[in-house]
C-alpha positions in Angstrom: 71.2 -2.3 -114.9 73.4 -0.1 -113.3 76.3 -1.5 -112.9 79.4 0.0 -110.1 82.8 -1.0 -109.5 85.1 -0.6 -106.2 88.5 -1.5 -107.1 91.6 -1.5 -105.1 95.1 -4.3 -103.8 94.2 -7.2 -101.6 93.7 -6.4 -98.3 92.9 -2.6 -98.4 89.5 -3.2 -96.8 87.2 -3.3 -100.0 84.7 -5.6 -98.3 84.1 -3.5 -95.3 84.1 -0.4 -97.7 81.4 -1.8 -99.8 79.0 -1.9 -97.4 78.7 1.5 -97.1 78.8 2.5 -100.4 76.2 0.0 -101.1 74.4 1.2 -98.7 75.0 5.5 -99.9 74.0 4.0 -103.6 71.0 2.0 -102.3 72.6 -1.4 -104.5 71.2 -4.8 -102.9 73.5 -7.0 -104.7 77.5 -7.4 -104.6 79.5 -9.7 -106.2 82.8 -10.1 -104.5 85.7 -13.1 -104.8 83.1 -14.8 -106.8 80.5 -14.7 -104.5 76.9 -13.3 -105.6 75.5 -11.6 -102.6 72.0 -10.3 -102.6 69.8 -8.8 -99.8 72.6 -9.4 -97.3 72.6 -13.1 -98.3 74.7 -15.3 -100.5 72.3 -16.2 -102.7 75.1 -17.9 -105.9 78.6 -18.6 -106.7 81.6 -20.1 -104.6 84.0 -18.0 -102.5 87.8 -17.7 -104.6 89.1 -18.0 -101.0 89.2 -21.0 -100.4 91.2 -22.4 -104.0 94.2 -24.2 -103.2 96.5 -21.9 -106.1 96.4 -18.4 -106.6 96.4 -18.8 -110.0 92.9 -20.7 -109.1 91.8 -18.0 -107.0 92.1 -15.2 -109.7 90.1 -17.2 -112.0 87.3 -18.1 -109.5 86.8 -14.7 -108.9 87.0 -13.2 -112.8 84.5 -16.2 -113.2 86.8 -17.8 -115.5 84.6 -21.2 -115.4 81.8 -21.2 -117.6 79.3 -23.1 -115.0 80.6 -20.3 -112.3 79.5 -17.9 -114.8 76.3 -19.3 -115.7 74.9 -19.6 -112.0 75.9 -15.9 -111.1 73.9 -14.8 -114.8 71.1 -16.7 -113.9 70.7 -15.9 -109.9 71.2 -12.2 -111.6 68.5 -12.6 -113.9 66.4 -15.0 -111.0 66.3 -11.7 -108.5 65.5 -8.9 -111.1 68.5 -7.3 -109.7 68.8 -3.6 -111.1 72.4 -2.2 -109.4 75.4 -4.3 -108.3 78.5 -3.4 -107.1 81.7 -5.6 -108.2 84.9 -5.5 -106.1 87.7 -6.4 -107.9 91.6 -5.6 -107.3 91.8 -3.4 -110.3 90.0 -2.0 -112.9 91.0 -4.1 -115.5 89.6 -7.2 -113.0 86.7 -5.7 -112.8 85.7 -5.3 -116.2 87.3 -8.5 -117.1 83.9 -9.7 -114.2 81.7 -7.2 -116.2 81.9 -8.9 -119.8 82.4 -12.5 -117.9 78.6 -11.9 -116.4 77.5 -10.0 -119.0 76.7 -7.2 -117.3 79.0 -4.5 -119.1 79.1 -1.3 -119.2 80.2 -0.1 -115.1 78.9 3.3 -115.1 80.6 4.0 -112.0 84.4 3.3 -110.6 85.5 4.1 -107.5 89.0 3.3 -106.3 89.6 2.3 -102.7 91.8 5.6 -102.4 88.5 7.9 -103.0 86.8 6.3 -100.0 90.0 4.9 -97.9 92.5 7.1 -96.5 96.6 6.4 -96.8 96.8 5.5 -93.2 93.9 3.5 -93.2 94.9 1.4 -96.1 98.1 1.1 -94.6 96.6 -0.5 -91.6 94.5 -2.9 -93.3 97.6 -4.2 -95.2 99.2 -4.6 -92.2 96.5 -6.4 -90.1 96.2 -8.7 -93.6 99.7 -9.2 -93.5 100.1 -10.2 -89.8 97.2 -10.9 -87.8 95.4 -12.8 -90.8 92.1 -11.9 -89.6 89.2 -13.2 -91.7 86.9 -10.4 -92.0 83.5 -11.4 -92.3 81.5 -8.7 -93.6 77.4 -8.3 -93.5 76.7 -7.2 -96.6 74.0 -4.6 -97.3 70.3 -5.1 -96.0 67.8 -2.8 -94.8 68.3 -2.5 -91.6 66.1 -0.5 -88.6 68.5 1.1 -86.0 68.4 -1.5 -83.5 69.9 -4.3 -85.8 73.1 -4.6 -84.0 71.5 -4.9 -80.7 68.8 -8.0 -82.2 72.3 -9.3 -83.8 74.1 -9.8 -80.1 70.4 -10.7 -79.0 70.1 -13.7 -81.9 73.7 -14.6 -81.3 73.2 -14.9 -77.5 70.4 -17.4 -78.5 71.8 -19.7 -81.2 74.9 -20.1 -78.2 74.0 -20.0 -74.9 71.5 -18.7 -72.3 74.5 -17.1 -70.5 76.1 -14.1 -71.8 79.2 -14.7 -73.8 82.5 -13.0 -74.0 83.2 -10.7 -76.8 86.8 -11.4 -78.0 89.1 -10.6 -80.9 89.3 -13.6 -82.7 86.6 -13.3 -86.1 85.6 -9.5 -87.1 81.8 -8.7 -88.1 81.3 -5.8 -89.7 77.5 -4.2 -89.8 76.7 -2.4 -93.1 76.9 0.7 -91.1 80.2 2.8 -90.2 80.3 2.4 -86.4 80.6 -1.2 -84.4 82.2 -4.3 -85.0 81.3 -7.8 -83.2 84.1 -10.0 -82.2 83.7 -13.7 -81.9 86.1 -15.3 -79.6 87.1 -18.3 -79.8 85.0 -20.0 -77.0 81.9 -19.7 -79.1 83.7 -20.8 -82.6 84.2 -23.9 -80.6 80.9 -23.9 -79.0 79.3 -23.6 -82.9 80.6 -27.3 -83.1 79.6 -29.4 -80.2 76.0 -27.7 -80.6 75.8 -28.4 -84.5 76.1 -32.6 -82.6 73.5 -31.6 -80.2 70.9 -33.7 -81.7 72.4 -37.1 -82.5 72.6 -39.3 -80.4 75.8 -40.9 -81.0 77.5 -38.4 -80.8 78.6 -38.7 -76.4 81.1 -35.8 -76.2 83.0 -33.8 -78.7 86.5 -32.4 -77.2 90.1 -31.2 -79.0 88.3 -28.8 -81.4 90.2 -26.9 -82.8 89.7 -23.9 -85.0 91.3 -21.8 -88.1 90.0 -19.2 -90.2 93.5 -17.8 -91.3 93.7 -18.4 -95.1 91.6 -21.9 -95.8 89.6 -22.0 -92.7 89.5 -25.5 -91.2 87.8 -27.6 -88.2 89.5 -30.3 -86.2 87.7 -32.6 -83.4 87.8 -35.7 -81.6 84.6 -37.4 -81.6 83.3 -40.1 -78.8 80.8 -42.2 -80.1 78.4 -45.0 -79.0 76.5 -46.8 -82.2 74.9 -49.8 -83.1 76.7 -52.8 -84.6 76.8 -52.1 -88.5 77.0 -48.6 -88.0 78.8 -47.2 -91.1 81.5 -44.6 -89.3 82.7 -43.0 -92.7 78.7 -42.4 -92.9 78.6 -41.2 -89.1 81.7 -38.9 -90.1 80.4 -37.3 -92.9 77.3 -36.4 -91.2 79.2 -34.9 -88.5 81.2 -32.7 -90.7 78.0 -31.8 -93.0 76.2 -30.3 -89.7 79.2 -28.1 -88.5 79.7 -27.1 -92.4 75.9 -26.0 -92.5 76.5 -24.1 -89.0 79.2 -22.5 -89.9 77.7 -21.0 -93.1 74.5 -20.5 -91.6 75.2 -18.2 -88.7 78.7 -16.8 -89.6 78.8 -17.0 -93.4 81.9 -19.2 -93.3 82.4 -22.0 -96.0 85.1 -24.2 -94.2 87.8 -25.7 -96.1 88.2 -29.1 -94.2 87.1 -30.6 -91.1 88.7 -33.2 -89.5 87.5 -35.7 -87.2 89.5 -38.1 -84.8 87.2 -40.9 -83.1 88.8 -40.5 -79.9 86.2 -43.5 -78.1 83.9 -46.0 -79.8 81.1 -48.3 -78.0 79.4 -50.4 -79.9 75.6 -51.4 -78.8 73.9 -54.7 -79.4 71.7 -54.9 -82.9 
């Protein structure tokens, strides 16, 4: 296996830099903040993001828990894959990821100041540091020129018929160097009431509220209308399950929390 390395501080833009190196290398797999990534799709693991600690976080993504580590080797072993690329905050992390997967030897560093420029690391830092955008980036796929365009196009369909706003609120990267997609804030909101669509108790869904910034959360207030008996804890969690599978299904999100407030409840006849 050929194994590669990108290494570099929090917040220097390692994600969005991988892209394009795995792209220049031809690597389908990345593993980054404990996440195995194949093909442009998570395919293993769970994201060091969204640990309560730090100290939690650094060992989620060095795969410091054995069952952590033994999912990643065997999705490894599961897809034949042949190159990876691990992104790591130094190179000492990134061996540490190496031996903890078994993949050892890298054959190939790269620091984030080979690909990066001063002033562009110094703006990624910055943006990290005060904006607290979560960057959500597409890893590598094979792609035909027009992929960006059937992107807006898909994401016009799973929202609305009508043509939505493009805002600054969550950043998309494409695994080529030139656009970004913004998200705004409308549609993150949107992604909720339609992941209720469906179910019929569900009336109306207003107050949502959403947060990426560090342990990205949901809040709601649900009206509902159920039969007598109707177990609400059970109604609730089935509520937050469908806007937890929305979220990681179109925008690759793994939310921390999502809270619901039954703001109305009618109860119908057995």
């Amino acid at each position: 296996m050929d194994v590669f390395a990108l290494y570099g501080p929090s917040g220097t833009g390692k994600s969005t830099n991988a892209l394009e190196l795995a792209h220049k290398y031809k690597i389908n797999a990345i593993i980054d903040d404990g996440l195995l990534i194949y093909n442009g799709r998570k395919v293993a693991g769970t994201s060091a993001k969204y640990e309560r600690t730090t100290v939690q976080a650094v060992k989620r993504a060095i795969f410091f828990y054995e069952d952590h580590a033994t999912e990643i080797r065997q999705a490894i072993r599961d897809f034949n894959i042949e190159r990876i690329l691990l992104l790591g905050t130094s190179q000492k992390m990134v061996n540490r990821i190496a031996d903890a997967l078994e993949i050892a030897p890298i054959t190939t560093y790269i620091s984030i100041e080979d690909i990066r420029s001063s002033s562009e690391i110094k703006a990624a830092l910055y943006t990290r540091r005060t904006s607290g955008k979560h960057v959500i980036p597409i890893p590598y796929i094979q792609v035909e020129q027009d992929f960006f365009r059937r992107l807006i196009a898909q994401g016009k369909k799973i929202f609305s018929s009508k043509k939505e706003i493009i805002g600054e609120t969550t950043i998309v990267q494409p695994d080529f160097g030139g656009g970004r997609m913004h998200v705004t804030e409308h549609v993150l909101r949107k992604l909720v009431t339609l992941s209720c669509n469906n179910m019929p108790e569900v009336e109306n869904i207003t107050k949502i509220s959403v947060t990426l910034n560090d342990l990205p959360s949901v809040s709601l207030e649900v009206y509902l209308n159920v039969k007598r008996g109707t177990s609400l804890p059970d109604m609730a969690q089935e509520i937050r399950h469908r806007i937890y599978k929305s979220y990681v299904q179109h925008l690759n999100i793994e939310l921390h929390s999502i809270h619901i407030h039954i703001g109305k409840l009618a109860m119908a006849g057995a």
